[in-house]
N, C-alpha and C positions, 0 to 999 in steps of 0.2 A: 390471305392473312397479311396486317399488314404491321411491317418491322417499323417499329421506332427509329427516328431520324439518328440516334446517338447509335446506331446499332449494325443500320444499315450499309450494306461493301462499300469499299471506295470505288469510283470510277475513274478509269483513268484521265478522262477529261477534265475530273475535281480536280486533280494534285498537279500543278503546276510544274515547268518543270525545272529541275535543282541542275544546275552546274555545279562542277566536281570542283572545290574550291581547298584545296591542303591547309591544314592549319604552319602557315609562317612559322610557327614556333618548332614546329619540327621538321623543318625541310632541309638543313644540315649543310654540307657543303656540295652536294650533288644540286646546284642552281643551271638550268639550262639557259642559252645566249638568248636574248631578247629577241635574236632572227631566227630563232627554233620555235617558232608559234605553230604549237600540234597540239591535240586534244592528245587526252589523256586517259588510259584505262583507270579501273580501279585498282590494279597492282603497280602502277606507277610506273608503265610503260608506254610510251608514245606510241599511239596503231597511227600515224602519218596522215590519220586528217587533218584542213586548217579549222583551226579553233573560231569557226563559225563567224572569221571576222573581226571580231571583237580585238584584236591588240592584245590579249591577253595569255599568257602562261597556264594553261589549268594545273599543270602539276610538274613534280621531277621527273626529269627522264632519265635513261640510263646514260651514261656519256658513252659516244661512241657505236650507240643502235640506235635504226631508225624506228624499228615499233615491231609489234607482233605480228609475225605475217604467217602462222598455223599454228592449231591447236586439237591435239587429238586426247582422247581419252580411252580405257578400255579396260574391259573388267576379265577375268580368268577362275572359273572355278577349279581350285584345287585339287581334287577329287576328283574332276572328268579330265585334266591335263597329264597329273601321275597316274591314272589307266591306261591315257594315250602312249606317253613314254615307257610304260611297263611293257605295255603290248607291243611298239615299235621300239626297240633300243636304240636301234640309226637314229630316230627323230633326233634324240637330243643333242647328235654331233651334225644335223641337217641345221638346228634353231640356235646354238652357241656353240661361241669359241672354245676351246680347252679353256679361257681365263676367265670365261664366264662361268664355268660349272664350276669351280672351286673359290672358295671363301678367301680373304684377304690371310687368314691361317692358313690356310692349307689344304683344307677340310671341303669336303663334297657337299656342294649346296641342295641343302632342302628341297624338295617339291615345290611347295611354296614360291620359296625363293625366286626359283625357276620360273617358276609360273608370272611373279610378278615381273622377272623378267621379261618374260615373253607379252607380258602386256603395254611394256615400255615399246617393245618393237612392234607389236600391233598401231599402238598408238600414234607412233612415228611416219607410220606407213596412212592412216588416217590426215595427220597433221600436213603429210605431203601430197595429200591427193590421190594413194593407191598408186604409185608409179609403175608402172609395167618392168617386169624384169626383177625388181627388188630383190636384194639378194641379202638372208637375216644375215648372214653375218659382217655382213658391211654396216651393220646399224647394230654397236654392241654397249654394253653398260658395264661399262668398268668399275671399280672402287678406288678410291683415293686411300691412302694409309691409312684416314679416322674409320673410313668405311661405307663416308660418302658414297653415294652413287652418279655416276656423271656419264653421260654420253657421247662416245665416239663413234665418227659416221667418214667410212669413206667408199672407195667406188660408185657401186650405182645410188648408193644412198647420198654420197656427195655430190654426184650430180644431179641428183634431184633437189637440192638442197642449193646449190650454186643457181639452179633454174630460178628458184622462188626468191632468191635473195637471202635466204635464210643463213646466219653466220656461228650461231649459235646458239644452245638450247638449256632449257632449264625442263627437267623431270622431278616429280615424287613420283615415290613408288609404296605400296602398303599390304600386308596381307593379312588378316584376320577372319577366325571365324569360317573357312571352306572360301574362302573369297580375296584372290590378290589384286588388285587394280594401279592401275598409274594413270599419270595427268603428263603432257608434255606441252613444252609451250615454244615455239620457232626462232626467232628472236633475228633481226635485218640489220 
């Protein structure tokens, strides 16, 4: 059968290819040094390649990191995490600290919760390459007063973490639906 030209896939060979160009009008006062030539991701962090040559800036950086050096992701079904912790009580003093299991109130954190907890330190452990020995509670998620969530890493997680260069991290975390998952990104 054959598809009409206005119809048919693109290939990648068609689409030439586009440099990541910011629009000036919004790049604010986060301007990087003209001798900081790195490519640029899409979330406007430098990953430490030279920008192909060219003399040019692709985008802001952060000040003060070099670029994304791990990225881990990971999902947690709700429902098979609190059977696990029902079934094993220790688990949940094996996977968090006493400041993780309770809410910036007071109050005993959800399954859920937990769970997307525990997906943050999965994902941690992905971001870092599986480091032998990792221990969860050296890689835990704190809350800030608003209720932020943020990550602190020390021990074996710090020295995994010092290996890679990695100096600091940016997570979300989400649960909905039987399904908690988080994003973590490494940051040099």
């Amino acid at each position: 059968m054959d598809v009409p030209p206005e119809r048919a896939p693109l290939q990648p060979e068609a689409l030439p290819p586009q440099p990541f160009r910011p629009d000036p009008s919004r790049s604010g006062p986060l301007q990087p040094e003209p001798a900081l030539d790195r490519a640029v991701d899409p979330l406007g962090v430098s990953d430490g390649r030279p920008n192909s040559g060219t003399g040019e800036i692709a985008g802001p950086m952060i000040v003060g990191l070099s670029g994304v050096l791990g990225v881990g992701i990971d999902v947690v079904a709700v429902d098979r995490f609190a059977a696990a912790m029902n079934r094993t009580p220790a688990l949940a003093h094996r996977l968090f600290t006493d400041a993780e299991r309770i809410t910036v109130s007071g109050s005993a954190r959800s399954s859920a919760s937990l769970a997307a907890r525990f997906a943050v330190k999965e994902a941690v452990a992905k971001a870092l390459g599986v480091p032998a020995g990792m221990d969860w509670h050296d890689c835990t998620v704190v809350s800030e007063a608003s209720g932020r969530p943020k990550l602190a890493v020390t021990g074996t997680v710090a020295d995994a973490c010092a290996g890679l260069g990695i100096r600091d991290w940016r997570i979300s975390l989400s649960h909905d639906a039987g399904i908690a998952a988080a994003v973590v990104i490494g940051l040099g």
